[in-house]
N, C-alpha and C positions, 0 to 999 in steps of 0.2 A: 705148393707153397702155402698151403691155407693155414697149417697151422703157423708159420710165420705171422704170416698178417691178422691172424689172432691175437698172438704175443705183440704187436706192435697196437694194435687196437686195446688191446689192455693196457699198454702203457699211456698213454693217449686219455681214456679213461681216468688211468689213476691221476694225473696230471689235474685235468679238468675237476674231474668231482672232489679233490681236496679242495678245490676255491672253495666250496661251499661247508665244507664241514667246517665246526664252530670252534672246538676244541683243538690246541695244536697240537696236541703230544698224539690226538687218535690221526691227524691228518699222514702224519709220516708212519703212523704205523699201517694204514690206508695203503699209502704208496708202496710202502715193506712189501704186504700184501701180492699188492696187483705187479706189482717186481717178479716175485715170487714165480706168479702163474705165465708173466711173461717168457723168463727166465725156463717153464719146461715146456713151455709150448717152442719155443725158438729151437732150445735141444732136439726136439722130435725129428725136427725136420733138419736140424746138424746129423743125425745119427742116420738116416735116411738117405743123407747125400754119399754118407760114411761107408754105406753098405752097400747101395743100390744104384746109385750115380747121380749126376747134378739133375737140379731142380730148377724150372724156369717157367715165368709167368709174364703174363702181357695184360695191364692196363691202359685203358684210353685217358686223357686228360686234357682233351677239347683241341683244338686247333693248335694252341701253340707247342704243346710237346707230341700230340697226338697220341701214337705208342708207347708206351713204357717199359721197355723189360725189366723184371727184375728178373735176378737171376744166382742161384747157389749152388757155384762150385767148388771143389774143395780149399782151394785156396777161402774164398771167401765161407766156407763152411768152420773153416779153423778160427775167423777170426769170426763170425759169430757167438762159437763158442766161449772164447773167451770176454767177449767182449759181455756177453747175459750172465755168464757165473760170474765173474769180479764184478760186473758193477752189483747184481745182486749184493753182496754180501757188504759190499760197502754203505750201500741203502739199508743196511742191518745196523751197520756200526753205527751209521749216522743217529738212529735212536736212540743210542747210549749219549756219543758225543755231542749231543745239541739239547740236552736236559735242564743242564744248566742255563741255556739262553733262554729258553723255553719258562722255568722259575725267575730269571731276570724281569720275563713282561716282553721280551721280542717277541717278536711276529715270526715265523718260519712260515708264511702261504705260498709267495714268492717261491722259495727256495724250492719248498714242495711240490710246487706247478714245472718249476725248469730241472727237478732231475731226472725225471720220466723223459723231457725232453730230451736231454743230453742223450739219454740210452737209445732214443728211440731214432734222433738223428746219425748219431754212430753205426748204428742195425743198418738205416737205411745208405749210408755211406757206401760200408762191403758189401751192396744186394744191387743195387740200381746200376743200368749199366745204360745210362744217356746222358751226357757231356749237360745240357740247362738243368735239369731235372736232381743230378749227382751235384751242381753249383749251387741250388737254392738249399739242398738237405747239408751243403758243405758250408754255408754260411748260416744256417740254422744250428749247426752243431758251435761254432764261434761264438754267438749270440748269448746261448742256452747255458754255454761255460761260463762266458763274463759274466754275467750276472749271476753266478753259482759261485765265481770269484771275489765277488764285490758284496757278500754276504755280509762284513762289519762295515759298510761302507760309511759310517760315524767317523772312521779312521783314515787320516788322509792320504797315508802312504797306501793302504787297500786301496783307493780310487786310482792312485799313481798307477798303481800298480798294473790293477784291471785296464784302464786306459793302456800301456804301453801293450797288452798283452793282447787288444782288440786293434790295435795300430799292426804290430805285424802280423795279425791275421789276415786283415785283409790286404796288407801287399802282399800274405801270400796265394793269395784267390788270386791276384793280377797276374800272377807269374802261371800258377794252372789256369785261367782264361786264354793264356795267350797261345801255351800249348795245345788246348783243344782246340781253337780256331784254326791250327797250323793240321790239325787232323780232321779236323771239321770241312775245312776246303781243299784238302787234298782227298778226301772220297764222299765230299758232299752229302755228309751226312751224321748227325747227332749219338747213331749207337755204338756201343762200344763194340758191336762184334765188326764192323764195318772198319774201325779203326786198326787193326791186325791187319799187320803186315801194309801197311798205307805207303810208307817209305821202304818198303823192301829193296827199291832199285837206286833210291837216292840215299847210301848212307852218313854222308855231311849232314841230311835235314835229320833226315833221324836221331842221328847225334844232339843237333843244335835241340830238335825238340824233348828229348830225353833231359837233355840239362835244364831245361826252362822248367818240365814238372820235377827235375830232382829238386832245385830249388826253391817251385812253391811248394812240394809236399815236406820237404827237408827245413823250411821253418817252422811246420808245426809237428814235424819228429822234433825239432831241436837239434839236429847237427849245427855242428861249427862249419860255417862264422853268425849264422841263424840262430844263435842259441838265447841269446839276451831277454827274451821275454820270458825267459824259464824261471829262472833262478828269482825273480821279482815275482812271477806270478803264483808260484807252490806254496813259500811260505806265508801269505797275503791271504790264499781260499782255506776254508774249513779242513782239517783234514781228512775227513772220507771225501772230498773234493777234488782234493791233492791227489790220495789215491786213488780216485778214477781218472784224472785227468795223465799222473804219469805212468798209473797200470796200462790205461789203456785206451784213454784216446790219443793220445801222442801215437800209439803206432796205426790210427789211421795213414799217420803221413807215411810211413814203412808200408800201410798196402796199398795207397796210392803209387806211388813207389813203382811196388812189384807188379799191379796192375798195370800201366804204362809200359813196365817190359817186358809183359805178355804182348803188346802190340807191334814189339821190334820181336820177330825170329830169332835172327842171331845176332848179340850183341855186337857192336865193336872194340876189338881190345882197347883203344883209347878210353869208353867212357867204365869198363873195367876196373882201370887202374883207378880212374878219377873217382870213382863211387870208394873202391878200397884207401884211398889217400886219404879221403877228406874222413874215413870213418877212423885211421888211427889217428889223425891228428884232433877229432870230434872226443874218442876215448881220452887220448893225453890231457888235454885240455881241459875233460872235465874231473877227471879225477884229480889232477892237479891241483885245482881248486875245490873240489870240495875239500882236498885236506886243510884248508887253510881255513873252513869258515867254524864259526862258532854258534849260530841260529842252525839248531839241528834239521830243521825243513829246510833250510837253503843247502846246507851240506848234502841231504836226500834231494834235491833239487841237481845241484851239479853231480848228484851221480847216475840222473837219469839224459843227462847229456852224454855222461860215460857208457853206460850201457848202450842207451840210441847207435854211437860209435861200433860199439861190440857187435851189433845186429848187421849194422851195416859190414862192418868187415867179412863177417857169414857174406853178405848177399854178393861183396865185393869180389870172392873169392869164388860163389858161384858161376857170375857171370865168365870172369877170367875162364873160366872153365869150360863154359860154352863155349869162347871164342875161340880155344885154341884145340879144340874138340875134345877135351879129354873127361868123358861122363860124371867118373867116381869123383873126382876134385868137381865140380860143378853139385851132383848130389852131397857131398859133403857140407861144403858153402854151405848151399841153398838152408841142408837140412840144420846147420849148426845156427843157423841165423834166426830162422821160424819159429825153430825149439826156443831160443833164446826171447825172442817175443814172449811167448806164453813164463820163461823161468822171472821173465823180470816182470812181467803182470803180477807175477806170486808172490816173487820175495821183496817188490817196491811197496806193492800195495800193505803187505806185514808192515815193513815199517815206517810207513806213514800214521797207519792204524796206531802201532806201538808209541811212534812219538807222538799222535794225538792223544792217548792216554796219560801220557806223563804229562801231555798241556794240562790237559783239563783239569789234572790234581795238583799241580804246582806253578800255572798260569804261567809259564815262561817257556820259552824255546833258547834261551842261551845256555848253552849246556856247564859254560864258567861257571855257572853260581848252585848246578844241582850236585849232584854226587849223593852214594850210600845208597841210591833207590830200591839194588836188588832184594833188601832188608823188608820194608814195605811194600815192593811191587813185583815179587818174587815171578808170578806166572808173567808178568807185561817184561821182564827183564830176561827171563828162558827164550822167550819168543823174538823178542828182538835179538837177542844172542842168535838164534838158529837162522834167522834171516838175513842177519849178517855174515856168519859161515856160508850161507848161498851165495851171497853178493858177491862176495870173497872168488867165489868160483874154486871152492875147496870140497871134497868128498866128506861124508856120503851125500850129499845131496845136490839139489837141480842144478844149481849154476855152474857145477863141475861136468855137465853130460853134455850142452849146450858148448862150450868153451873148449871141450877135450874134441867133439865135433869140428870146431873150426882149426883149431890147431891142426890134428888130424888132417883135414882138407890143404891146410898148406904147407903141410912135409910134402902133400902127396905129389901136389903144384912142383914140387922143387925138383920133379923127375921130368916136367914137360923141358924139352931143348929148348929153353929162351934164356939166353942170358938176362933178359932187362927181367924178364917175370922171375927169375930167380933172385936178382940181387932184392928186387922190390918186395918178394917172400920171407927172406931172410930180415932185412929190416919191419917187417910188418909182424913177425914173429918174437923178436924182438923188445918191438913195442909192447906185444899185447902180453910179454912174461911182466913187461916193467908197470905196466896195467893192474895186471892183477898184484905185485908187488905194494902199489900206491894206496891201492882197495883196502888188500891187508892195514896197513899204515894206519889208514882212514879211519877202519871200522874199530881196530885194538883202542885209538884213541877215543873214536863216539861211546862205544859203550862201557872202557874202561872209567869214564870221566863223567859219565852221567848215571852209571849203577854201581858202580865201586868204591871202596875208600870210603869215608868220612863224607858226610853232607856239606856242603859250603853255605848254605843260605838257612834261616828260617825255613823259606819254602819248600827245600829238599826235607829238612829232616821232619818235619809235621804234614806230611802227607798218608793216605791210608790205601790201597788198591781199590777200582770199581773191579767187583766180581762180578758183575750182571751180564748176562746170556749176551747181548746185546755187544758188550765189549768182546769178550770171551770166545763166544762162538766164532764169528768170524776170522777173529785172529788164526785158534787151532785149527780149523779147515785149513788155510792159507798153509801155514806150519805143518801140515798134514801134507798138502800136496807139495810141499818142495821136498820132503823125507822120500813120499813114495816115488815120485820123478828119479830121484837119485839113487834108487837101489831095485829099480824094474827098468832101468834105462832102453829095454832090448825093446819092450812095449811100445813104450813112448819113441822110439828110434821108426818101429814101422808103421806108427801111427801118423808121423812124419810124412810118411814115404808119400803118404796121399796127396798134401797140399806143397810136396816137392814136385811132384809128377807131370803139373800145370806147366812147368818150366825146364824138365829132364825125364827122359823116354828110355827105356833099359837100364843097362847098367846090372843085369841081374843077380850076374854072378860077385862081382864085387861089393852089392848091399847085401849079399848073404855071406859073405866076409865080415863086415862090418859089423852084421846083426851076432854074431858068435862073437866078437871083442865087447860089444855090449855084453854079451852074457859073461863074459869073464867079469867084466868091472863090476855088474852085480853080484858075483859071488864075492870080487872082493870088500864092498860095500859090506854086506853080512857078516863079513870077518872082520869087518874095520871094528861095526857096532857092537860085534860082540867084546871084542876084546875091551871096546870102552866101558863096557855094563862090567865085565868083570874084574877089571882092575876099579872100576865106584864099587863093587861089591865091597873087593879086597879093602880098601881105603876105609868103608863103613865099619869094617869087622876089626882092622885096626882100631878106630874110634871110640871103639866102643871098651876095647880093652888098653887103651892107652891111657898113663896121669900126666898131668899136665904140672911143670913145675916151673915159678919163676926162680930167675937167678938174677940175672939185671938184664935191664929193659932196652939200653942201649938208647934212651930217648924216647922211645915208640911204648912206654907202658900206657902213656895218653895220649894216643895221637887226635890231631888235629885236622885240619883241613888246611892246613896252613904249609904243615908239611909233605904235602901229597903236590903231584905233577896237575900241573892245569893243562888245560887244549892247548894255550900256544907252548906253553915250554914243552909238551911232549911233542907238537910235531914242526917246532923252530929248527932244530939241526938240520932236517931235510929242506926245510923251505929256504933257510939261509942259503943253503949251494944253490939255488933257482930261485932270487932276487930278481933278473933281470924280466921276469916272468912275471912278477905282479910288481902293482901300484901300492906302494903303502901311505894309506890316510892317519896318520897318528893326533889325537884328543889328547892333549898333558894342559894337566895344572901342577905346575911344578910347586912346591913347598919354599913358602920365603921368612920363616922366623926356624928359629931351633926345633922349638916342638912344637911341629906343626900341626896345626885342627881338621886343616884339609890339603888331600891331593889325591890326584888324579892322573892314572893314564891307560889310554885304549888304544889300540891298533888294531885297525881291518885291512884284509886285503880288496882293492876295487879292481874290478875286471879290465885289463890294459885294453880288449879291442873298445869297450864302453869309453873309458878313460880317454883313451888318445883319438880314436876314430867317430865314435855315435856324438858326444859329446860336442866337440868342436865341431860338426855338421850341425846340429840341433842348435848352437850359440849362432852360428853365422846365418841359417834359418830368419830365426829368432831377429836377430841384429837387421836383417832386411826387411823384413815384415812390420818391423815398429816405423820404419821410415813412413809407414802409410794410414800410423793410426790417425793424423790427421782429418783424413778423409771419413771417419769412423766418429762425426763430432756430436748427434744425435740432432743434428739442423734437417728436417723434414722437408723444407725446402730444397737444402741441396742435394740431398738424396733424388729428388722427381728430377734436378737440372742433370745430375751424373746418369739419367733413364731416358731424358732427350738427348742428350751428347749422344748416347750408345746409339739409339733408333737412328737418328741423324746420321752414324758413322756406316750401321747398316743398311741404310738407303742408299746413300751415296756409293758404299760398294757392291748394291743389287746393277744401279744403276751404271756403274761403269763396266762391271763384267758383261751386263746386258747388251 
């Protein structure tokens, strides 16, 4: 693993020595830099695991961890992978998108010193395999994001924000605390190979302890009803921030996750279902509402709730598939859930990148007031389109191979003899058609309303595109790898097979079934594209020999902005049938003379678990704790008497126990 811990010593490196450089714009190109070399040094040793098999090393670190393993198996070799290329290219973007700060007179030192961090606590996250040791780089990787969060912290909703987003972080370290201590003293001992198969013979604890880490890893995946600090916290950070934190530290909590059941054998179908329930109810949920929102980072916010969902259904499906022994449905799962990791690393990170472009040249993320961009932001408006078709989970590209995967896996489910696994198949299939239905909905609206049509603002129509490397580059890679994902599927299918393998053993003949339907959908993939090229040929050749003649306009010879669909009218119809589903905040200034000077009206939707549940806990909190600011009165006196009261109350109770 040497050259790992090279890549992480360069990260480390770059961190530190930008404190010292003068100039900001060379600090993050510094970082860029040693990103860079991080990024193929960590490969080396991904492609080594790839070929040759896992990699494992042992550190001392004094008495209280002593040993250290780290260790890179395929599982954790996969999510190396992704985790050095995306946030690379994000620390790309980031040069472009912080220019402007950078001319403003900010400082970026800070920011510069904790994104190395971020990378290097993540690296260390999927490698370290000791319960203290994996808590301190898992509260180090929390730390390094908030304040990567909290980057305008001038802005009081950003501090909101970063605070609620550091609050469930660490309830969720309580919740994996409590499950390693439950494996911690059931085989007395901190490594994680020790923890494998701990409860083999007790499966209630197993059970209970699997729930305890789905729930602390499953808040910072963001499944439902853990999701709350998402949707505050995405559009709040920078956005190459944004896109590293929902490319790809969000599925730290997916391989903690998977990690933990590696140390259960075989699952139980109970916690099967539970991991598959909560992941379509995690997808409904959050696509649901991303349709509704209008800040395009929060709407790419609730759709990394939905996708988390999606991942989880894969894993959901896998497990099922252990339990009731049927390989190919288990390899399916597994495989459509992992692929799905790495599709949504691709195409979230795209558009995050793309709508941090459109911030940067029109300072706004409400997509109400942009519109017409495709005119001026032609290549940022291609990209976001093709990343959207991903998202979409539509051919030719990734999100359709990932999603055809899990599907796939549970027709296959619908042949195991269970009735309960079949009605719960059929309903989970279901969902995740009307899923991908809501996606559609979602994304026709984001990019027909913020690249199409007539401009609404000032700020939409006087804007110009950044064409600099910096923006550019990163995007088309991104763009590049969800095309090539989607039309080599058979590739990426047994590239899978590796960090499936951790979790499913045979199965041979039915992955060499599977790997031949892969090759058909690649072919059809190349006939899809072809036939698009040729009918845009067709269409150009027209163009070019066509005249154009008016007759009447019908209204539309000047169109406006006025007469074009906004976000909420286009996607009001669908949301009106599922009112009961959100909270409407409505802002009106109603108009009180004839011809009125001013009015006003807004409607958001506010999230019902936040609304009804977080909400009234945090007032009743709140309402108890003020009874006591009395005591809080800055009398220095009665502060020393409330230090003898205590002493006093602890002696007395030394002495009565004694």
């Amino acid at each position: 693993m040497e050259n790992f811990f090279i890549g992480i010593i360069a990260l480390f490196l770059g961190g530190f020595i930008s404190l010292l450089i003068k100039r900001q714009n060379y600090k993050l190109l510094f970082v860029s830099f040693m990103t860079f070399v991080a990024t193929c040094f960590c490969l080396i040793d991904t492609v080594r695991v790839f070929t040759s098999g896992k990699l494992s090393d042992m550190l001392s670190f004094g008495v209280m961890f002593q040993n250290v393993v780290f260790s890179i198996d395929y599982l954790s070799a996969f999510f190396v992978a992704v985790i050095s290329v995306m946030s690379f290219l994000a620390v790309v973007y980031a040069n472009g998108y912080l220019k402007d700060y950078i001319s403003k007179g900010k400082t970026i030192t800070a920011h510069c010193f904790f994104l190395p961090m971020l990378i290097v606590s993540m690296l260390l996250v999927v490698t370290i395999q000791h319960a203290l040791a994996f808590l301190i780089v898992w509260e180090v990787m929390s730390l390094s994001s908030f304040f990567l969060v909290i980057f305008e912290h001038e802005n009081k909703d950003v501090i909101k924000a970063g605070i609620k987003y550091l609050v469930y972080m660490h309830v969720s370290v309580i919740f994996i605390i409590v499950a390693f201590v439950l494996f911690s003293i059931q085989t007395s001992s901190f490594n994680f190979a020790q923890f494998a198969d701990a409860y083999s013979m007790n499966s209630a604890m197993a059970n209970l302890v699997f729930v305890l880490a789905f729930i602390g890893f499953g808040i910072k995946a963001g499944f439902f009803p853990f999701h709350n600090w998402l949707p505050d916290a995405h559009p709040a950070a920078p956005s190459h921030v944004s896109a590293m934190m929902s490319g790809v530290m969000i599925k730290t909590g997916i391989y903690g996750i998977l990690r933990v059941l590696t140390f259960i054998s075989h699952p139980e179908v109970q916690i099967g279902y539970f991991v598959l329930i909560i992941s379509v109810v995690s997808a409904l949920y959050g696509v649901l509402y991303a349709i509704s929102q209008h800040d395009i980072k929060r709407l790419l916010a609730y759709h990394s709730i939905e996708n988390i969902g999606i991942i989880g259904i894969g894993i959901g499906v896998g497990m099922l598939g252990l339990a009731y022994n049927c390989p190919v449905v288990a390899v399916l799962g597994f495989a459509g859930g992992i692929l799905h990791i790495l599709n949504h690393s691709i195409f979230k990170e795209l558009l995050f990148l793309a709508a941090g472009s459109v911030y940067t040249k029109t300072h706004t993320r409400d997509i109400e007031i942009l519109g017409g961009l495709i005119k001026p932001m032609p290549k940022t408006a291609i990209l976001f389109l093709v990343a959207s078709i991903a998202i979409c989970g539509l051919p030719p590209f990734n999100g359709f191979i990932s999603e055809f995967l899990i599907y796939f896996g549970m027709l296959k489910g619908l042949m195991i003899d269970n009735i309960l696994m079949f009605v719960v198949l059929i309903l989970s299939i279901a969902g995740l058609a009307l899923i991908g239905t809501m996606a559609i909905l979602c994304f026709t609206k984001a990019f027909s309303v913020v690249f199409l049509g007539e401009a609404r603002s000032k700020k939409a129509s006087e804007v110009r595109e950044d064409t600099t490397i910096s923006f550019i580059f990163p995007m088309s890679i991104l763009a590049l790898f969800t095309l090539l994902i989607g039309i080599f599927p058979q590739f990426v299918f047994d590239f899978m097979l590796k960090p499936v393998s951790v979790f499913v053993e045979g199965c041979t003949s039915d992955v060499a079934q599977i790997t031949s339907l892969m090759q058909i959908i690649s072919l059809s993939a190349f006939a899809l594209i072809i036939l698009v090229l040729g009918l845009f040929g067709f269409k150009c050749l027209l163009k070019n020999k066509s005249e154009k003649y008016v007759t009447w306009g019908c209204g539309y010879n000047k169109p406006t902005s006025r007469m074009q669909y906004s976000a909420s009218s286009y996607a009001s119809p669908f949301i009106t049938m599922l009112t009961p589903m959100f909270k409407k905040v409505v802002d009106i200034k109603k108009p009180k003379t004839i011809f009125p000077h001013d009015a006003h009206y807004e409607m958001r939707m506010e999230d019902v678990e936040e609304a009804y549940f977080l909400k009234p806990i945090l007032k009743s909190l709140e309402a108890f704790f003020v009874k006591f600011e009395k005591m809080q009165n800055g009398n220095i006196q009665q502060y020393i008497t409330y230090g003898l009261v205590f002493l006093a109350l602890a002696l007395i109770c030394v002495v009565i126990l004694g």
